[in-house]
Steps between C-alpha positions, in 0.01 A plus 500: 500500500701667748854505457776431758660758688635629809229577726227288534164566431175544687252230606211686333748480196611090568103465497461706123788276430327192566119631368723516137379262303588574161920521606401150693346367236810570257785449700332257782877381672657865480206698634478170798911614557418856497186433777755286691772762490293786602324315762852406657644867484170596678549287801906597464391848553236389771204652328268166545593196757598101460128449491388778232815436278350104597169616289680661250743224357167288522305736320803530251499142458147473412523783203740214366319219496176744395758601165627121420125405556385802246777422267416078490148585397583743208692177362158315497 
């Protein structure tokens, strides 16, 4: 998973970011923070608008409940 620093990254990277499964899948509420952050410091730095940073937190979101969904049914 990425790691926090000073410049943001790319959308095409926010989008690899949220495609990886296997750091969602082990980590579901930190990678969900990372998305969030990333997705904030690309609309601070104007790279995507109110409505694409919109999709994104939704998108981000949805990898969450997809992880606490995956993780309940390895407990069956």
């Amino acid at each position: 998973m990425s790691e926090r620093c000073s410049a943001p990254i790319s959308v095409q990277q926010w989008y690899q970011l949220l495609k990886d499964t296997a750091s969602l899948l082990e980590a579901p509420t930190k990678h969900h923070r990372e998305l969030l952050h990333q997705a904030y410091a690309l609309r601070d730095t104007h790279a995507v608008d109110s409505n694409t940073l919109a999709e994104m937190l939704e998108l981000a979101d949805a990898a969450l409940v997809y992880a606490h969904e995956a993780q309940a049914d390895q407990h069956w």
